[in-house]
C-alpha positions in Angstrom: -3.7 77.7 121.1 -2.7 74.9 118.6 -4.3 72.1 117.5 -2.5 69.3 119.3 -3.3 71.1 122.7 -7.1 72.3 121.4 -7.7 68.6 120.3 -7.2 67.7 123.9 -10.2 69.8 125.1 -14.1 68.8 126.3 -14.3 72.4 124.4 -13.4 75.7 124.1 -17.1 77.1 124.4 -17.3 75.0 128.1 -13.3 76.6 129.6 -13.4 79.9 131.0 -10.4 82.6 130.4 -7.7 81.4 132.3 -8.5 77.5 131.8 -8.7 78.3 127.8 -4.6 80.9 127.5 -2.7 79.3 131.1 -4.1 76.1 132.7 -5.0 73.9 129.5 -1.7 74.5 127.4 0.0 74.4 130.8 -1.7 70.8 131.5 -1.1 69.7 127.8 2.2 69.3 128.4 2.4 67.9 131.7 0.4 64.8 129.7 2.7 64.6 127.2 5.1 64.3 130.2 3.0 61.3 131.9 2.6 59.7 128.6 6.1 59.6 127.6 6.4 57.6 130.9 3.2 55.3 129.8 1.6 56.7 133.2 -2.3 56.0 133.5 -4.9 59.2 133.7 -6.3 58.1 136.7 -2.9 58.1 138.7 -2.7 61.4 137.5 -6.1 61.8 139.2 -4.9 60.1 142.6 -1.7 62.0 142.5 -3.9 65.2 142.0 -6.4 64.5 145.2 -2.6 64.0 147.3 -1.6 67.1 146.3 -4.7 69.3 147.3 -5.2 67.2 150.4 -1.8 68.0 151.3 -2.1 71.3 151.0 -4.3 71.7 154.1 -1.6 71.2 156.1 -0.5 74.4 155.1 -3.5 76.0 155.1 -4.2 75.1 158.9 -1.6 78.6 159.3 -2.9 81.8 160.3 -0.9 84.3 157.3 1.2 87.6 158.3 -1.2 88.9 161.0 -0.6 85.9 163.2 2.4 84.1 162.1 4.9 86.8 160.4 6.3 86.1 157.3 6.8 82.3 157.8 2.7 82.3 157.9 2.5 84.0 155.1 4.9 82.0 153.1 3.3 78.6 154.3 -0.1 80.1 153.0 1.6 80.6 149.5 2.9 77.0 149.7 -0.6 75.6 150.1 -1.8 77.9 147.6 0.5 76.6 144.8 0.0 73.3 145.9 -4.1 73.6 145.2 -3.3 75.2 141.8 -0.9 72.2 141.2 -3.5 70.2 142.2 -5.7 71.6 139.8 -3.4 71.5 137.0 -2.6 67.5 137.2 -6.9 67.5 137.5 -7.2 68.9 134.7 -4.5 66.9 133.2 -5.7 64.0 133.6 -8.8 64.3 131.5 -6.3 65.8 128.5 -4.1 62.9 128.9 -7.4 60.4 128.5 -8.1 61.9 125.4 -4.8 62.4 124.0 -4.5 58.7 124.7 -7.6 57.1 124.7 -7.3 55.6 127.6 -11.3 56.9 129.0 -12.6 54.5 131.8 -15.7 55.1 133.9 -13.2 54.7 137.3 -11.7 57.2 135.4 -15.1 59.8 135.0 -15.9 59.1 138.3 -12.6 59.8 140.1 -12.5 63.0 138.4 -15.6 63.9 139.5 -15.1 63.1 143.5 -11.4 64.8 143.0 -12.5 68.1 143.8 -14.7 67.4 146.8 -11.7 65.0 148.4 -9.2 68.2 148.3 -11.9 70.3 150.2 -12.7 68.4 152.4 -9.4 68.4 154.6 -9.3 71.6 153.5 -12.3 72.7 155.5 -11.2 71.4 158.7 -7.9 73.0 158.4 -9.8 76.3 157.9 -12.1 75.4 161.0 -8.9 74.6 163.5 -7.5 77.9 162.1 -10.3 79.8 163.0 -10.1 78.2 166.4 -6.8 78.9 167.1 -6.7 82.5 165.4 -9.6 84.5 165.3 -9.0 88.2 166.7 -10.1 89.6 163.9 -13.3 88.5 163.4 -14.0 88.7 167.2 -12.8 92.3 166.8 -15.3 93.1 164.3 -18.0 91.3 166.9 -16.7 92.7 169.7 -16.8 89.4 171.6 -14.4 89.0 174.7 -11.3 86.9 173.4 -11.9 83.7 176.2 -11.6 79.7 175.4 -15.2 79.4 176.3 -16.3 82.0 173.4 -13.9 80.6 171.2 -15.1 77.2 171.4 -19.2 78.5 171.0 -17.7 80.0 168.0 -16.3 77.3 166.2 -19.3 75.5 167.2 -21.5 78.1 165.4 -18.8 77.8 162.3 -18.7 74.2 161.9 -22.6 74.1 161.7 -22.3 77.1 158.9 -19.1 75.4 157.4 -21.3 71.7 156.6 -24.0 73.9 154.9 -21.4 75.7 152.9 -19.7 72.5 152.2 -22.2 70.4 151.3 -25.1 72.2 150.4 -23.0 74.9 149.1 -19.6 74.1 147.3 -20.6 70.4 147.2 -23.8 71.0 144.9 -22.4 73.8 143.1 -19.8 71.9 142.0 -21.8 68.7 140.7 -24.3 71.3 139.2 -21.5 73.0 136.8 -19.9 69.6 135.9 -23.6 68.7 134.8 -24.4 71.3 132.6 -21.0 71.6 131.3 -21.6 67.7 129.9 -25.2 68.8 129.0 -24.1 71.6 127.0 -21.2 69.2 125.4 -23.7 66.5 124.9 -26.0 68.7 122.7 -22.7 70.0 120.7 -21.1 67.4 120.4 -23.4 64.3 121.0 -23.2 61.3 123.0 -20.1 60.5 122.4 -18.4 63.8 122.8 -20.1 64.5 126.0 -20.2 62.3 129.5 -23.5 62.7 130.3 -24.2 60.0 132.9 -27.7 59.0 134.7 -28.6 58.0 137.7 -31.0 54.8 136.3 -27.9 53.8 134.4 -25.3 54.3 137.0 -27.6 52.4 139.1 -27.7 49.3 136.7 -24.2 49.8 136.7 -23.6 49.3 140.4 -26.8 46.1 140.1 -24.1 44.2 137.7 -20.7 44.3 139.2 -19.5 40.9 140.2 -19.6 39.9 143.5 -16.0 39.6 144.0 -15.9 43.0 142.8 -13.0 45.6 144.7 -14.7 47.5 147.9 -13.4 50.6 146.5 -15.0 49.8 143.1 -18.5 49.5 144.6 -17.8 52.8 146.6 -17.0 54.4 144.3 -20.1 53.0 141.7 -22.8 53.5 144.3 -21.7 57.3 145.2 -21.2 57.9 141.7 -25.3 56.3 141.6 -25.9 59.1 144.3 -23.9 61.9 142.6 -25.8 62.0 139.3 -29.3 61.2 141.5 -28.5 64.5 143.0 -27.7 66.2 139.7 -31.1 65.3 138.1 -33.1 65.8 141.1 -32.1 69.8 140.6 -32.8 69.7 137.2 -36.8 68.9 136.7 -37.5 71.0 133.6 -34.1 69.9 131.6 -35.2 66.5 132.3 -38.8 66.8 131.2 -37.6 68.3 128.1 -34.6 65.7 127.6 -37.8 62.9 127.9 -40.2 64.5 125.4 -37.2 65.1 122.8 -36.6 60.7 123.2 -40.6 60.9 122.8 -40.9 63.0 119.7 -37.9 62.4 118.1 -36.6 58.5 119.0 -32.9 58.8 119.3 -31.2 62.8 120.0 -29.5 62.7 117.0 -32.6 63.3 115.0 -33.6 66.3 116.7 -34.2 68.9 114.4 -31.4 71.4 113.7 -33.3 74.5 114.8 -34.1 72.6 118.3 -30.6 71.9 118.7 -29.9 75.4 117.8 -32.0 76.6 120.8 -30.8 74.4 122.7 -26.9 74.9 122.1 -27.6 78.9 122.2 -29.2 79.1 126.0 -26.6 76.9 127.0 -24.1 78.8 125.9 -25.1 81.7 127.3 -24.7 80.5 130.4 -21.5 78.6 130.1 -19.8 82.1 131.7 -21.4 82.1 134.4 -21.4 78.4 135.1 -17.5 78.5 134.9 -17.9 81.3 137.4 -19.0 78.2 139.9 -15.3 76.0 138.7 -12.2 76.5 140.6 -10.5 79.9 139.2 -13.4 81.7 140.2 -14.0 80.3 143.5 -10.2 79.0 144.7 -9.2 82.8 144.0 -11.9 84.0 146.8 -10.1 81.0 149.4 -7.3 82.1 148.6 -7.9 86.0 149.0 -9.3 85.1 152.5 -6.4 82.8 153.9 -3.9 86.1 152.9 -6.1 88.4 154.5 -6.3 86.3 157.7 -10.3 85.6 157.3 -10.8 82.1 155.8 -14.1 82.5 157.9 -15.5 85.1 155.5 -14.9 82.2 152.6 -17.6 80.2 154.2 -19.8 82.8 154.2 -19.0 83.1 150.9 -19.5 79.8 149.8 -22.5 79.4 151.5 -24.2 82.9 150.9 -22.7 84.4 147.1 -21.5 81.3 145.5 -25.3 79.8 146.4 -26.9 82.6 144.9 -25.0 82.3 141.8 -25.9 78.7 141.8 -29.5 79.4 142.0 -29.3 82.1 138.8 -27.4 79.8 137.0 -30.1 76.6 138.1 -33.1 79.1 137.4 -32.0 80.6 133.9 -31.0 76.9 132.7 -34.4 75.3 134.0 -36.3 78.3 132.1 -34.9 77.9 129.0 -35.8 73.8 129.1 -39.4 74.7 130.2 -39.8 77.1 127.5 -38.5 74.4 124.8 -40.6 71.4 126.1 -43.7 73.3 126.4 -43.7 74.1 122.6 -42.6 70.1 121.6 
């Protein structure tokens, strides 16, 4: 990688494989693209959350089994319209810091961008289901009526809002946190965007009154999103408040601290990304080919949640460990 396109990174240590060799280098020239034509990050954003909501309508297809090779190929479509989506996500955030034009409209629309694609996403997966499901009722052996189909999708939906928003919903805002914990500690304050709640909230307190409804949306769920972030992280922030204690400001923590600190991290940082899109998208799309897009519920809601809770457990252990000896 060179250094125009490595200068454009959060960090190396926080991008997993195929982020780090294909997607970033792919991305850093799509923003040289949109800054030739003076074109704002956050419409690359917007543009980005078109694109993946889009794609459900192609997702709503059964593949080959049920709809021949013209299922199949819309599948592909809406598969290389989520990585495109991805791509001009990641974008975005290369094209802030290539030009300097951060904003905190900007932080937060990248932060909701992932959870807007899903969402349609979701339902299109649910309808699919309804209309093609032989082969999970195979496997069941339940009698193929509209009356079982129905229970079924029921039963789904009920699984599907647990693995959305318990599942890939809190996953999601859990690895975007400790990838800007793990930055703030290498890099600092102001190489990291480490947000809180209490701040977000004073935020929100101050906007004018003739402030933009989408503004104060956006503000207040951002106020919600990092509540949720810290209320999952107890130890990290009992050991972020006794470092402010001990030590005033965090850039006079001691270098064997930071150390510490910066070594658990990174230990985890593989498996964190493991909770990111490559990982994850490549199971949805895996299912969809196969004709199962059920099964990537019960992935979401049963693997990926698992892999949360290591990921939570090992991070929260490590902070314990370093605030009980402060």
């Amino acid at each position: 990688m060179n250094e125009k396109i490595y200068a454009t990174l959060k960090s190396a240590e926080t991008e997993d494989w195929l982020d780090y060799h294909v997607v970033r280098p792919f991305s850093y020239y799509w923003a040289v693209f949109f800054n030739w034509f003076n074109i704002h990050p956050n419409t690359v954003t917007i543009l980005s959350m078109i694109v993946g909501v889009a794609s459900a309508a192609f997702f709503i297809h059964g593949s080959y089994f049920y709809e021949g090779t013209t299922g199949l190929i819309f599948n592909i479509i809406a598969i290389l319209m989520l990585c495109v989506a991805d791509i001009l996500d990641c974008t975005d955030g290369q094209l802030a810091r290539m030009t300097g034009k951060k904003s905190r409209l900007g932080r937060i629309l990248d932060g909701v961008a992932g959870f807007v694609w899903f969402f349609p996403i979701y339902l299109a997966l649910l309808w699919r289901f309804y209309v093609n499901h032989t082969i999970e009722f195979g496997w069941l052996g339940i009698e193929d009526t509209p009356q079982n189909a129905l229970i079924a999708t029921v039963v789904l939906f009920v699984f599907a809002l647990f693995s959305g928003m318990v599942g890939f919903a809190g996953q999601q805002r859990l690895a975007d946190y400790y990838i800007q914990v793990h930055l703030f500690f290498l890099k600092g304050e102001k190489g990291s965007e480490l947000d809180n709640s209490a701040r977000q909230q004073e935020l929100y307190d101050q906007l004018p009154k003739d402030a933009p409804f989408y503004e104060r949306i956006f503000q207040k769920s951002y106020v919600d999103y990092t509540l949720k972030q810290e209320r999952v992280t107890p130890q990290f922030q009992n050991m972020l408040a006794k470092l402010r204690e001990k030590y005033g400001s965090l850039d006079n923590i001691p270098a064997d601290i930071r150390e510490e600190i910066h070594r658990n991290s990174l230990s985890l940082m593989k498996w964190n990304g493991l909770l990111t899109f490559n990982f994850r998208s490549a199971w949805l799309f895996l299912f969809c080919l196969l004709d199962v897009p059920v099964l990537n519920f019960l992935w979401e809601g049963i693997a990926m949640q698992m892999l949360c809770w290591y990921v939570n457990n090992r991070h929260e252990t490590f902070c314990r460990r370093i605030a009980e000896k402060l």
